[in-house]
VOGU-3710 file (C-alpha; in Angstrom, 3 decimals, decimal comma):
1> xxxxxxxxxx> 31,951/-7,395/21,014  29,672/-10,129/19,652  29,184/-11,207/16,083  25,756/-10,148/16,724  25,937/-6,840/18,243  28,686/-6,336/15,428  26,085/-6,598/12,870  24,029/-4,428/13,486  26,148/-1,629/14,948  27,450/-1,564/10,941
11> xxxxxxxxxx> 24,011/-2,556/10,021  21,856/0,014/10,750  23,761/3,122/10,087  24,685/1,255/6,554  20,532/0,886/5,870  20,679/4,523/6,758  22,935/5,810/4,517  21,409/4,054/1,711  18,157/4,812/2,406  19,656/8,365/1,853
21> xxxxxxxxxx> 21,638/7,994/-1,443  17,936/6,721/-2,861  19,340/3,210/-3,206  15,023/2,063/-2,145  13,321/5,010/-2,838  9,381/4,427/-3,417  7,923/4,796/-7,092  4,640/5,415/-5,967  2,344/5,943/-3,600  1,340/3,168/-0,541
31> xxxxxxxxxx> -0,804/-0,282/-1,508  -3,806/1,772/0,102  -4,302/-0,668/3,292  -5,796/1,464/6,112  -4,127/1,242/9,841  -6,209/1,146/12,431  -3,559/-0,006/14,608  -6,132/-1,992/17,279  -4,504/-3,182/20,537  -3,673/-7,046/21,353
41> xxxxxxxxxx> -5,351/-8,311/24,348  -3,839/-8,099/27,745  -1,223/-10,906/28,575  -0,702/-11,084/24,709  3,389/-11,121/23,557  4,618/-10,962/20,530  8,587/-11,732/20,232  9,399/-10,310/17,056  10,992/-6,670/16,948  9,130/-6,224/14,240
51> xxxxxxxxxx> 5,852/-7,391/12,734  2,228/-6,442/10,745  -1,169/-8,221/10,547  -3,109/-7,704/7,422  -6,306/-8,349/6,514  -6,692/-8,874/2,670  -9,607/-7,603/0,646  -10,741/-8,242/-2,975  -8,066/-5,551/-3,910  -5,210/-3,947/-2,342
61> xxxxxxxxxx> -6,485/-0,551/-1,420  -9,287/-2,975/0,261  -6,933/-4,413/2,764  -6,917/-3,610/6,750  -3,705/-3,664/8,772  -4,764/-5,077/11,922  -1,503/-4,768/14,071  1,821/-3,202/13,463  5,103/-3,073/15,496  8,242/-1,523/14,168
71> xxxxxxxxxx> 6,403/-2,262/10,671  8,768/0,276/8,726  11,785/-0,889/10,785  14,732/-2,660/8,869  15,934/-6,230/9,281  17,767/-8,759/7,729  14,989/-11,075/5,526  17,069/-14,595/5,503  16,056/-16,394/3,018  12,442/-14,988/3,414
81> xxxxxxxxxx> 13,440/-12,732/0,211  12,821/-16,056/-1,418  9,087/-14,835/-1,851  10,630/-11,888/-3,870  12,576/-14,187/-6,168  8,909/-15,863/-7,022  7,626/-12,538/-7,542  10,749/-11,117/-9,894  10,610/-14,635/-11,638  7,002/-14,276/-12,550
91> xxxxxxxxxx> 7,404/-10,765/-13,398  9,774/-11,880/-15,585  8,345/-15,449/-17,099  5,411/-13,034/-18,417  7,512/-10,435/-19,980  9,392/-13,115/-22,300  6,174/-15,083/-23,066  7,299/-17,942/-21,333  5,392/-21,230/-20,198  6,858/-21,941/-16,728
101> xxxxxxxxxx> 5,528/-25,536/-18,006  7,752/-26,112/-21,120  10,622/-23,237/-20,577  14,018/-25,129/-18,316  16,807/-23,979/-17,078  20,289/-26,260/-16,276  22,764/-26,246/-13,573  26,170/-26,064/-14,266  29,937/-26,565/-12,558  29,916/-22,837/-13,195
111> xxxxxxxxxx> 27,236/-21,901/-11,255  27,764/-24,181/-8,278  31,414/-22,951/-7,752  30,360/-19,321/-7,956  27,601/-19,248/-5,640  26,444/-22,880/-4,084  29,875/-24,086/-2,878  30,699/-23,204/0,564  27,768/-21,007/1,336  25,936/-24,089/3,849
121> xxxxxxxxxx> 22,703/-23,063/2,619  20,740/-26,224/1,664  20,385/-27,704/-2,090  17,961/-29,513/-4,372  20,709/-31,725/-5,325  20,895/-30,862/-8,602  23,551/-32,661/-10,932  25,339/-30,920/-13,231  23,703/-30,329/-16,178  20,826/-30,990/-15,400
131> xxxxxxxxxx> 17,879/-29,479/-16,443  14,342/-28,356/-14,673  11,108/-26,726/-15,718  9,828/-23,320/-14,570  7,725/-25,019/-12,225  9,985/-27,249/-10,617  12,832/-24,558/-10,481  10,505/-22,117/-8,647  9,046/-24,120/-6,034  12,235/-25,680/-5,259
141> xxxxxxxxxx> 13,484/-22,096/-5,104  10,780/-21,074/-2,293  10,106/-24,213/-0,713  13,567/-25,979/0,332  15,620/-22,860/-0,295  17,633/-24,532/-2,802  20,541/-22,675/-3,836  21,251/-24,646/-6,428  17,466/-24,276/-7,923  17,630/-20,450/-7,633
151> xxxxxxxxxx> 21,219/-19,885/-9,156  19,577/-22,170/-12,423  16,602/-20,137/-12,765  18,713/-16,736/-11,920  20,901/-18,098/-14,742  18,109/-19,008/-17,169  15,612/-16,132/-16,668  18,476/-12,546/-16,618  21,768/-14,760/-17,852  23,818/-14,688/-14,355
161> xxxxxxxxxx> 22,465/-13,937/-10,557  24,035/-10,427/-10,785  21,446/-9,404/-13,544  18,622/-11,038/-11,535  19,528/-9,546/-8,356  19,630/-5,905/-10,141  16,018/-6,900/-11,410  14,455/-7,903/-7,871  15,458/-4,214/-6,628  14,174/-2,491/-9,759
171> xxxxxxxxxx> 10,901/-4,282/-9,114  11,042/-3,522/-5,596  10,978/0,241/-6,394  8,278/-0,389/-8,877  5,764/-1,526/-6,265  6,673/0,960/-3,883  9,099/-0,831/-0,891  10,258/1,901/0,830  13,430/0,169/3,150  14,290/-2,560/0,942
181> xxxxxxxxxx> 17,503/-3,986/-1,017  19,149/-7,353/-2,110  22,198/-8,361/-3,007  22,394/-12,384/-2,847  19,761/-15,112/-3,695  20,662/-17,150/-0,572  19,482/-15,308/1,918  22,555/-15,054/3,650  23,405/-11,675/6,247  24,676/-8,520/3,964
191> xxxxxxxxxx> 24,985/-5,066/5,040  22,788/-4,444/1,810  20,403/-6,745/1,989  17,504/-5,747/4,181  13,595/-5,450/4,080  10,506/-4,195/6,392  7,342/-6,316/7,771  5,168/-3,422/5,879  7,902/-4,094/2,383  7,525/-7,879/2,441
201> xxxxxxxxxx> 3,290/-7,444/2,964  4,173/-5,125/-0,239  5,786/-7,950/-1,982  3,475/-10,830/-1,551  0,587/-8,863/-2,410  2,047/-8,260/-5,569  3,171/-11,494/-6,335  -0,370/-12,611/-5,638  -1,438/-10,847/-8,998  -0,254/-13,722/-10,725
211> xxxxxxxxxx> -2,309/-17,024/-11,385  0,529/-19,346/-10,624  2,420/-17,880/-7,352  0,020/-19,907/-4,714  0,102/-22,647/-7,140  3,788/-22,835/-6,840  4,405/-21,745/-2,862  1,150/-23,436/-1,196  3,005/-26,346/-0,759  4,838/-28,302/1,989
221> xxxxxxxxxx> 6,696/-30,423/-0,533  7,222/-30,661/-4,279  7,624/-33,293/-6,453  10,170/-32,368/-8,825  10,741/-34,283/-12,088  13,973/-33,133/-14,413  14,168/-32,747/-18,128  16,979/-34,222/-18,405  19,874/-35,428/-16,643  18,606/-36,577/-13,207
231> xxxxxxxxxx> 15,308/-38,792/-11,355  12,321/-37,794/-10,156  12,396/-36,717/-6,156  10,543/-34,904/-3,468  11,579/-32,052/-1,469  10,200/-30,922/1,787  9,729/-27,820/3,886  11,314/-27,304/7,001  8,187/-25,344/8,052  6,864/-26,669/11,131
241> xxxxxxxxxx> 3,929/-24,843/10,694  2,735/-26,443/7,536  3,686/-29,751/8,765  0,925/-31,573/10,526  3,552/-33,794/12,717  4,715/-31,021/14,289  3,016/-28,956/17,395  3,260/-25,842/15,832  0,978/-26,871/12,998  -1,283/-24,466/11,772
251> xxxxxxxxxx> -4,287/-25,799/9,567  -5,645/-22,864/8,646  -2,290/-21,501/6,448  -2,292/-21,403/2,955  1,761/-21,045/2,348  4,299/-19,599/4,563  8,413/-18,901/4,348  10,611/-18,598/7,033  14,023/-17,223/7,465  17,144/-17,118/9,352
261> xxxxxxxxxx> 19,825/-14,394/10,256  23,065/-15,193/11,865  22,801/-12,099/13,676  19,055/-11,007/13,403  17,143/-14,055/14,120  13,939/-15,599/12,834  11,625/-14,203/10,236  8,181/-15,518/8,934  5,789/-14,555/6,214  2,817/-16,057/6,113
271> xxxxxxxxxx> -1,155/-16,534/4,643  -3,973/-17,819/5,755  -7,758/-18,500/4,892  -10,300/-19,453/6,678  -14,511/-18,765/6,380  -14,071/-16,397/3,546  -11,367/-14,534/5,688  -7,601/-14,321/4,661  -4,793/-12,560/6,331  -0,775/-11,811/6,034
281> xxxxxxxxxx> 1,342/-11,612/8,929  5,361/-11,023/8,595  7,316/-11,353/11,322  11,006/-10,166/12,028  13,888/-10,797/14,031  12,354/-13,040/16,666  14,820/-14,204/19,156  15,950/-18,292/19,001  14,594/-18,552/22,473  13,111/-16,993/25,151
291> xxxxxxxxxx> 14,684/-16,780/29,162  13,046/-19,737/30,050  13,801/-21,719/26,922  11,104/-21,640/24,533  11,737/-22,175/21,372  10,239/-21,454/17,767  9,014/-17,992/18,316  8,290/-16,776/14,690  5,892/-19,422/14,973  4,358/-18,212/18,254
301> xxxxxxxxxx> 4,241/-15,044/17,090  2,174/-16,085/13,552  -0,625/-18,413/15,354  -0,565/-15,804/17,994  -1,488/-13,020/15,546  -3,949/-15,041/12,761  -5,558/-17,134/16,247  -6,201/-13,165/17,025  -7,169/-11,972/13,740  -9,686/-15,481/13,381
311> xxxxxxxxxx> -11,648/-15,425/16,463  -11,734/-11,215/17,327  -13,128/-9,425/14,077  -16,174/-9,899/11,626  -16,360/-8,693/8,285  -19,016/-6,091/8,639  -20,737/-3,523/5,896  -19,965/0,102/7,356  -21,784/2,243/4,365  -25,071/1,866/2,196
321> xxxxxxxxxx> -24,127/3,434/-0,985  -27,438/5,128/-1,026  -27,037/6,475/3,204  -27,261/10,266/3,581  -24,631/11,687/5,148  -24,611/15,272/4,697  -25,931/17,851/2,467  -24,436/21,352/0,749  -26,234/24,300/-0,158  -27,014/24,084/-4,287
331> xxxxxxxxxx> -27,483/27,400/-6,382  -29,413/27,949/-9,566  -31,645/24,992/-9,349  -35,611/26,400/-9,193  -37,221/23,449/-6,707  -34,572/23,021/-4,459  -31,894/24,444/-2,724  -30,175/21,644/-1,186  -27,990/18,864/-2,735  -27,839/15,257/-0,919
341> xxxxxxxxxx> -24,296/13,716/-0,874  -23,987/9,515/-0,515  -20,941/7,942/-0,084  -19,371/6,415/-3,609  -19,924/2,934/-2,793  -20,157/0,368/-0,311  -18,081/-0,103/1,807  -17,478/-3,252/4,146  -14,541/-4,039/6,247  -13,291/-6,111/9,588
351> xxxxxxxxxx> -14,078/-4,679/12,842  -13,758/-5,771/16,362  -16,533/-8,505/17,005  -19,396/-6,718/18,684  -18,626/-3,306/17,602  -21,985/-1,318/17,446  -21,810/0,725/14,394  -23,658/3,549/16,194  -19,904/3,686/17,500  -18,514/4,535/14,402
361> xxxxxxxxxx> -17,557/8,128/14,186  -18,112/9,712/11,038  -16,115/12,377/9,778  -17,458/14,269/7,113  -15,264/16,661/4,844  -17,132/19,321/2,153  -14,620/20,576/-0,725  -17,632/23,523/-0,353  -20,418/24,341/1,510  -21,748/26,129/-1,449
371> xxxxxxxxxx> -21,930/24,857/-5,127  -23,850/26,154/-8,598  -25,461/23,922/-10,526  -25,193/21,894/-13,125  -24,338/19,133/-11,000  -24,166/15,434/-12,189  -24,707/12,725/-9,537  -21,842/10,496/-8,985  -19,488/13,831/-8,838  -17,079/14,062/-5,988
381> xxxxxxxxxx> -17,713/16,343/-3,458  -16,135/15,081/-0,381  -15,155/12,472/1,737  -15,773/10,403/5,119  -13,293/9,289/7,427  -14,685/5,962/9,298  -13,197/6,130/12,928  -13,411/3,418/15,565  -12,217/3,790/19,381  -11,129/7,966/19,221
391> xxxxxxxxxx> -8,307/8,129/16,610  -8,434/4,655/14,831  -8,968/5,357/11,409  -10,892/2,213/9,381  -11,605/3,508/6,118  -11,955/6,473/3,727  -14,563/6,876/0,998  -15,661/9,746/-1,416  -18,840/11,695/-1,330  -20,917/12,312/-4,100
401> xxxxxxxxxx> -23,854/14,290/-5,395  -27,007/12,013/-5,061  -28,884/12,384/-7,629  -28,062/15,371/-10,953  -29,699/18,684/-10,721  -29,881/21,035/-14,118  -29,155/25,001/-14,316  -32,468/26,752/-14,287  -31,967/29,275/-17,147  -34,091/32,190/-15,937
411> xxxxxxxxxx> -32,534/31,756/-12,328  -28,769/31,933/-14,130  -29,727/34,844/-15,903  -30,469/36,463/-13,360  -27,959/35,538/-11,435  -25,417/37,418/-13,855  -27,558/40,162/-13,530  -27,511/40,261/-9,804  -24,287/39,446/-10,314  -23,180/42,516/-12,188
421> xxxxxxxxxx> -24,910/44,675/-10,072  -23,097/43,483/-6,855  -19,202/43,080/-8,923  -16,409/45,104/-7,907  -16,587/46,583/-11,347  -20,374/47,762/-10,855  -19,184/49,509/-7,707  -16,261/51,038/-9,425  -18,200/52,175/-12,075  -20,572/53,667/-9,961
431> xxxxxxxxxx> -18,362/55,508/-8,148  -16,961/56,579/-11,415  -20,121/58,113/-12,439  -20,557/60,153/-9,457  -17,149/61,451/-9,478  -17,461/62,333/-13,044  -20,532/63,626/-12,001  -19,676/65,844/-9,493  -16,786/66,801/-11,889  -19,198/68,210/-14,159
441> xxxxxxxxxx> -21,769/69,770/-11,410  -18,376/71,492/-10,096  -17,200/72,907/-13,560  -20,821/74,192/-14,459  -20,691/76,102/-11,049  -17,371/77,627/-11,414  -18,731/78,169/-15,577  -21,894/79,794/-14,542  -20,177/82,077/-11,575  -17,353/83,813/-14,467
451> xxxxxxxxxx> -20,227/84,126/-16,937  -22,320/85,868/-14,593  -18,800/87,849/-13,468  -18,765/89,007/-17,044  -22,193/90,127/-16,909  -21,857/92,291/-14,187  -18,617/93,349/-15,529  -20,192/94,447/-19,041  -23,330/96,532/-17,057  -20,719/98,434/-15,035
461> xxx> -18,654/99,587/-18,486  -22,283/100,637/-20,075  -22,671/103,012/-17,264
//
């Protein structure tokens, strides 16, 4: 049996089994991206066993995934992870108050023979004893993979990798990955190191909540310039598509990070911009080559996906916040019997170019048909599903009450009056009353029958 095959016969059922002891288990809910789940065109072919397209909005629960394949299946990262090391770092850097500017870390013999030495993965060349910013550390980290950057900034950020490592999954949790786990910095196959295409769009959208992460990975080199102990030098990515030499170039990316497994193949994470549109695509295990020998197909797959995503949908407003949708039937109120619902607030997202929004079905949920007043406008009272093509689902927003409608006083009192008079209790009373009525009817017959008994009884002893 192959190395590869090997893998993941103890890979999988591994990932399984922790999945199952909680060693991943979400803290909370989903970012909030919507799935419509559109189709790529015919003739289209995407390598990767496993891959998502995102459109990003202003805010998370904003964004649309485009395309998913396997997105919630597990895979070995590489040294993808490398954007969750940014993210933990950062996370980190602003929980100790530090400037990533002024705040170093050094390399020592320790940590090279521990976990540089030996491992083949490449290095920044640090010296030891050297010392780096933040800064440098960080993109050296993400752009070259340098072990030797990471293992410093491991070292100076949680005091060994162990305590850094324990960190990234604790975040991970935090921001809701569902199928994900490390257990090295490198990047390197583990049996408990894993991730999803849907996880890793998890992670970079949280590590975009910080002012310096596209600072530090939208880069296809870095200068790096040491504190102490070393010269000034410039690393470079190994990225063909950030690299305008090469034919896999992409111009419109903002940052990407690749990855390699032994056993799993190529991975890619990327961004890109482009006429006020930005999207995320991860890609997973994407074969070395295909039958016929083609090469670089985590790259295919990205331009293949954002060329897509660029040229096939328009940002388009769905929903006036002011558009009547529906309507519910509004008690108490003296001119008006009828309350308007709106939706909550605009609401704008990518479609298919040429989509006519007379397509768009509109699926309207009431929490009741019926409601009393008071009623202030802005209140909940619903929602609307946005469908496209049958069953794809684009968007969800809340209904609410139009415009506020006061409790008429006279038509509330009377209300409770009508009210009492068609209760249970009224009806139980009532029937109350008549029994207790007949009751008494029946014991004034049987009263009045002996007493005129008697009376009979006393003209017969007379006689």
């Amino acid at each position: 049996m192959c190395k590869r095959n090997l893998f993941r016969l103890l890979f999988i059922p591994i990932v399984c089994l922790s999945l199952l002891a909680g060693v991943a288990l979400p803290a909370y809910a989903d970012t909030g991206a919507h799935s419509p789940g559109y189709t790529l065109p015919e003739g289209s072919t995407i390598y990767a066993e496993s891959a998502i397209l995102v459109n990003l909005g202003n805010h998370a629960e904003n964004d649309i995934v485009l395309y998913q394949k396997a997105a919630d299946a597990v895979h070995a990262p590489g040294s993808m992870m490398r954007y969750m090391v940014v993210a933990y770092a950062l996370h980190r850097i602003q929980d100790l108050g530090l400037d990533i500017d002024t705040a170093t870390g050094a390399y020592t013999v320790e940590m090279f023979n521990r976990y540089v030495a030996g491992t083949g993965v490449p290095t920044a060349n640090m010296a030891f004893n050297e010392m780096w910013t933040m800064r440098d550390l960080l993109a050296a980290s993400f752009i070259q993979s340098a072990s030797d950057a990471v293992t410093t900034l491991a070292y100076a950020l949680d005091g060994s990798v162990e305590a850094f490592v324990s960190g990234m999954n604790a975040l991970a949790v935090e921001i809701g990955c569902e199928y994900t786990h490390f257990a090295n910095l490198t990047g390197l196959d583990s049996l408990s190191q894993y991730t999803t295409a849907r996880d890793m769009y998890r992670i970079i959208r949280y590590a975009q909540q910080f002012s310096a992460f596209e600072s530090l990975v939208a880069r296809s080199q870095v200068n790096v310039k040491p504190v102490a102990g070393g010269n000034a030098h410039t690393l470079v990515t190994a990225n063909s598509l950030l690299k305008a030499s090469s034919t896999f170039y992409y111009g419109p990316l903002v940052y990407s990070r690749t990855g390699l497994s032994e056993h799993e193949g190529r991975t890619c994470a990327s961004v890109a911009r482009d006429s006020g549109y930005e999207y995320l695509v991860v890609v997973l295990a994407c074969p070395e080559e295909t039958a016929t020998g083609e090469t670089g197909l985590h790259y295919r797959d990205t331009r293949t996906l954002l060329r897509w995503a660029f040229n096939n949908f328009t940002y388009r407003t769905i929903l006036g916040k002011s558009e009547i949708l529906t309507n519910v039937k509004v008690n108490l109120v003296w001119n008006t019997d009828r309350l308007n619902l709106v939706p909550e607030r605009e609401f704008a997202t990518v479609v298919e170019n040429g989509l006519n929004t007379d397509q768009i079905i509109k699926k309207i949920h009431v929490n009741n048909e019926e409601i009393d007043a008071p009623v202030e406008k802005g209140t909940v009272l619903g929602t609307v599903e946005l469908i496209v093509n049958v069953d794809q689902k684009i968007g969800e927003v809340n209904l609410v009450a139009s415009e506020t409608l006061n409790r008429n006083w006279l038509l509330y009192a009377w209300s409770g009056v009508a009210g009492f008079f068609t209760s249970v209790w009224f009806w139980l009373g009532m029937v109350l009353l008549v029994l207790m009525a007949g009751g008494y009817l029946a014991l004034n017959i049987v009263h009045n029958r002996r007493r005129r008994r008697e009376r009979l009884q006393r003209v017969k002893t007379k006689r």
